[in-house]
C-alpha positions in Angstrom: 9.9 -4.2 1.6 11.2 -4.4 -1.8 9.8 -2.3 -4.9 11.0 -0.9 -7.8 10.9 3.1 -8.4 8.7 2.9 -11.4 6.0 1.0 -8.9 6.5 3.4 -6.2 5.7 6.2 -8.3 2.6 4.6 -9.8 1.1 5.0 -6.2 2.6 8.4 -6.0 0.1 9.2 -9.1 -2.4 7.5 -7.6 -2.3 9.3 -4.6 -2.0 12.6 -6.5 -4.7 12.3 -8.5 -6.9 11.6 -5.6 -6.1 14.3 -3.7 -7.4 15.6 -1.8 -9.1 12.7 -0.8 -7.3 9.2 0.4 -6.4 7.0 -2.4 -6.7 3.2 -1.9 -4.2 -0.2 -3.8 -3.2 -3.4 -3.4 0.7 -4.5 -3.1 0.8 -8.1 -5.5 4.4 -9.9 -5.0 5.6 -11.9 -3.0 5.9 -12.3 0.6 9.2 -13.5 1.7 12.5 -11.4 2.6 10.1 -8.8 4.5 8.0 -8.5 0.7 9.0 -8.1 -2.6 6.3 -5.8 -4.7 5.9 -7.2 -8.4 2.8 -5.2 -9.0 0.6 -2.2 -7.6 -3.3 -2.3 -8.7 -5.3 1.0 -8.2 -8.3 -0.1 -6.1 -11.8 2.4 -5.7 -12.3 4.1 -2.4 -16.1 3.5 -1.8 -15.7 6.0 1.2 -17.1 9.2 -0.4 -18.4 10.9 3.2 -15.1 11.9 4.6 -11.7 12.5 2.6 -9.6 11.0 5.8 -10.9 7.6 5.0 -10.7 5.0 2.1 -13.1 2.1 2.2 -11.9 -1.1 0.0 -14.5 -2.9 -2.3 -14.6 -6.6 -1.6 -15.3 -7.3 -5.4 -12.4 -5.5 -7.0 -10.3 -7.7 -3.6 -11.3 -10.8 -4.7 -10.4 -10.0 -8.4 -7.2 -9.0 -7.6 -6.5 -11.8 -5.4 -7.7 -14.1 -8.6 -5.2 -12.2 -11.2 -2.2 -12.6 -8.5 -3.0 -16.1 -7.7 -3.1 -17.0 -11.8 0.4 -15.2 -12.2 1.7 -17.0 -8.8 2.0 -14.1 -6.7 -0.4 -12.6 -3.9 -1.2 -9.7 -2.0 1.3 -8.9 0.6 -0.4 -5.7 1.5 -2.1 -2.4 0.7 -1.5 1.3 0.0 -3.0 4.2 1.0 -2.5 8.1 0.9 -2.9 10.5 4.0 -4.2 13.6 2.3 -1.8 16.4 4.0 -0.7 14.5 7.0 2.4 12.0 7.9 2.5 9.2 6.5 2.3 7.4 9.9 -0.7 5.2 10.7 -3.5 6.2 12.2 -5.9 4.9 15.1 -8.0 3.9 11.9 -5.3 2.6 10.1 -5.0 0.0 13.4 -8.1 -1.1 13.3 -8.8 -1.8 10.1 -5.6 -3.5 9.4 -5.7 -6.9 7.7 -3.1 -9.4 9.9 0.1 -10.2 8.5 -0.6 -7.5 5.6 2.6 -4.9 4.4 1.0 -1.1 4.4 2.6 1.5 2.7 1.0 5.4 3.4 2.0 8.0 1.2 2.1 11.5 2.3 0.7 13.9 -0.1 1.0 17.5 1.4 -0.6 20.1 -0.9 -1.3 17.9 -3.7 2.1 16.8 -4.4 3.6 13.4 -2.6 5.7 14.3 0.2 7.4 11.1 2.3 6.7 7.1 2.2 6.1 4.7 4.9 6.2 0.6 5.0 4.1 -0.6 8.5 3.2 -3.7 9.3 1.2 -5.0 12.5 4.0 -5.7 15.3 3.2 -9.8 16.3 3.5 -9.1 19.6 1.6 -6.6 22.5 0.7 -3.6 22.2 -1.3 -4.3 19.2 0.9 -1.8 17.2 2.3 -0.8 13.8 6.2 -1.0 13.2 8.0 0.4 10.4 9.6 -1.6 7.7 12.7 -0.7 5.9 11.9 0.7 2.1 14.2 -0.9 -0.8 14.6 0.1 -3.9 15.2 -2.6 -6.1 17.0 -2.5 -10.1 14.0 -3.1 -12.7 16.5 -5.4 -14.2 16.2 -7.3 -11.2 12.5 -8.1 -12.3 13.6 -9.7 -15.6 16.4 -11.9 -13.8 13.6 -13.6 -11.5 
């Protein structure tokens, strides 16, 4: 998956500022090469019973999916913090997963953003999680394209 570093550290604030609960964004780009991110948008985690979860909310989904669609992009996937643990997925993580969608977990460990994953669900059995590669593309590749 492609990104830029100023993107990637927009979810890093994100996922800081939630602390210590999960934090919760869609990935807008596009979806070929393995995913190019254009754009992160913060989304609200509804979950406010346990600070292990994030619960996405439909309305502020369909909105984003609206303002990528009108710029001729989508969402290739989401982002979410693991409040002092790996940024691996979790059993969770498998079951809520939306097919075909990049996920990118960032590891905040005492408050402060530790590591980065990219997963996406493996196409064939074991229903499973691989990891992506993580790229960091030029900014001045943005304005080229």
């Amino acid at each position: 998956m492609k990104i830029t570093d100023n993107l990637l550290k927009q979810m890093y604030a994100h996922a800081t500022e939630a602390y210590p609960r999960e934090c919760f964004g869609f990935l807008v780009g596009t979806p070929e090469n393995g995913g190019w991110v254009r754009r992160v948008v913060r989304g609200t985690n509804l979950n406010t019973d346990r600070t292990d979860r994030f619960e996405m909310d439909p309305l502020e989904f369909v909105k984003t999916a609206r303002a990528a669609e009108d710029d001729g992009f989508d969402i290739i996937g989401f982002y979410h913090s693991h409040p002092d643990w790996l940024a691996i997925p979790s059993q969770t993580d498998i079951l809520s997963e939306v097919e075909g969608s990049l996920y990118v977990i960032v590891a905040v460990h005492q408050g402060h953003p530790h590591n980065t994953g990219v997963w996406i669900i493996a196409d064939d059995a074991p229903r499973r999680f691989v990891q992506l590669p993580l790229e960091i593309v030029d900014e001045r590749e943005l304005e080229n394209d």
